[in-house]
C-alpha positions in Angstrom: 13.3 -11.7 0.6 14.6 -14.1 -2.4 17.3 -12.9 -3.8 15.9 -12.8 -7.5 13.0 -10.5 -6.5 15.5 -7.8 -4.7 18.0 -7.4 -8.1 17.5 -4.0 -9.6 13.5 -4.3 -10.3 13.7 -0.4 -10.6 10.7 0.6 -13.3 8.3 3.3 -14.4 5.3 1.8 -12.3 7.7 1.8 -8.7 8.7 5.4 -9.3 6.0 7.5 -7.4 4.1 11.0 -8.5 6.1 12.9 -6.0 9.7 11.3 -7.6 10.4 8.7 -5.0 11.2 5.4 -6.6 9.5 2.7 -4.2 12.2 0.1 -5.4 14.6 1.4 -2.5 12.2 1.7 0.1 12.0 -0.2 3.2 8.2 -0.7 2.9 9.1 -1.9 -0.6 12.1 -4.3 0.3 10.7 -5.7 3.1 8.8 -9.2 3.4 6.7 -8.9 6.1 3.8 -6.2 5.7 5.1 -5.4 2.2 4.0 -2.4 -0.3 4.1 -2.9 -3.7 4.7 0.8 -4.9 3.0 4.2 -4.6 0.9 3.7 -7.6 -0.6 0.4 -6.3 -3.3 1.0 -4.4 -4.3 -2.6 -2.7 -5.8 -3.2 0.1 -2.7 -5.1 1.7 -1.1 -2.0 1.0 0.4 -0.9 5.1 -2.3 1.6 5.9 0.6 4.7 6.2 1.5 4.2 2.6 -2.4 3.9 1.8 -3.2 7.2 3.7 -0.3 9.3 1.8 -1.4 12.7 0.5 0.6 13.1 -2.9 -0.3 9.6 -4.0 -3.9 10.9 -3.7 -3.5 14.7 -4.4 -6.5 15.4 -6.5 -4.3 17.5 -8.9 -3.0 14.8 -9.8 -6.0 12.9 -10.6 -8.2 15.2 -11.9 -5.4 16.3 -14.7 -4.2 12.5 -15.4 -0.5 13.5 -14.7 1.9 11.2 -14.1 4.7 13.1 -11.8 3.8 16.4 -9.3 6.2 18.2 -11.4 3.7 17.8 -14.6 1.9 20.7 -15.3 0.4 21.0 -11.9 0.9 24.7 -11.0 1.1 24.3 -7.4 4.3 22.2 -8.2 6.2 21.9 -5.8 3.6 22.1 -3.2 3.9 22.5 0.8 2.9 19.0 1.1 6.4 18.0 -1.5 8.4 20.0 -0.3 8.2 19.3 3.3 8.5 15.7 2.2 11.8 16.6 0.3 13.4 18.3 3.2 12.5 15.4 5.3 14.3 12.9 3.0 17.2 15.2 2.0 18.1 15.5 5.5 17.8 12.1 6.7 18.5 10.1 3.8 20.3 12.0 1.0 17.7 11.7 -1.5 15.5 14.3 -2.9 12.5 14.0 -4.9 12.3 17.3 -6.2 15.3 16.6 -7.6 14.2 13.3 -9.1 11.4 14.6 -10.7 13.6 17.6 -12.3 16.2 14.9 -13.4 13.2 13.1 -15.0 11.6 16.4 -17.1 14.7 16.7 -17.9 16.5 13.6 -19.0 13.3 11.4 -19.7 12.5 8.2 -17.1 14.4 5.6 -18.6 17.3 7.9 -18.1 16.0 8.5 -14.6 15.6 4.4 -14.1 19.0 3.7 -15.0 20.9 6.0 -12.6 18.9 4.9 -9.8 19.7 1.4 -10.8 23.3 2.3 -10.4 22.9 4.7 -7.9 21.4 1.9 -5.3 23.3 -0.8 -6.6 24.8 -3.1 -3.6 28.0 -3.5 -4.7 28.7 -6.9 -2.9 26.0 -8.6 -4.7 24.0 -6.1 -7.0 20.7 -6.2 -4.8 19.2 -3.1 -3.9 20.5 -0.8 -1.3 17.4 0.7 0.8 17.2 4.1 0.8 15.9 4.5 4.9 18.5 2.2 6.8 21.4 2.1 3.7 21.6 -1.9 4.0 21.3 -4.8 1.2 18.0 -6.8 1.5 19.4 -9.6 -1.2 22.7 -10.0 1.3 21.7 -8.0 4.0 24.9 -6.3 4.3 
């Protein structure tokens, strides 16, 4: 990956319904077979990410929401929560959390501390969330 296109590109449009910001993924950092974000919906999208529930839970469409935790009663669902556990206990990161920290402090707020948060500290790249390493320096 250039190392222009890997520096911090952390926005509104890479953080997903369900609170995971596709900026630190591997899917997302990767060059080969690359996915542009849970909210695009391509066809060169890799056909796990096209095929995820949340980013096609019908709550979510049908009511225009933006994040699972927005006035979707079910939040948070089986389907979130069993995705949360998953990432808390593998990777430290939980969405449930991400999406509280965004009703609560707004998504710019939210945007910023996960540009520090994953902030390679060698080079200022992003630091993927799955194997913890630097695609910019790929320390």
């Amino acid at each position: 990956m250039s190392q222009e296109s890997n520096k911090q590109n952390v926005s509104f449009e890479i953080i997903a319904p369900c609170g995971m910001n596709c900026g630190i993924c591997l899917g997302y950092l990767r060059d080969k077979n690359k996915c542009l974000g849970c909210r695009e919906m391509k066809a060169t999208k890799p056909k796990k990410c096209r095929k995820c529930i949340i980013s096609h839970c019908d709550i979510l469409k049908k009511n225009k929401i933006e994040f699972c935790s927005d006035k979707c009663k079910k939040y948070p669902c089986t389907r979130l929560k069993n995705l949360d556990k998953r990432y808390r206990t593998k990777y430290e990161m939980s969405m449930i959390e991400n999406l509280e920290y965004i009703k609560k402090n707004g998504i710019e707020n939210f945007v910023k501390k996960e540009r520090e948060r994953w902030k390679c500290p060698r080079c200022g790249g992003v630091i993927c969330v799955h194997d913890k390493k630097c695609y910019t320096c790929m320390k």
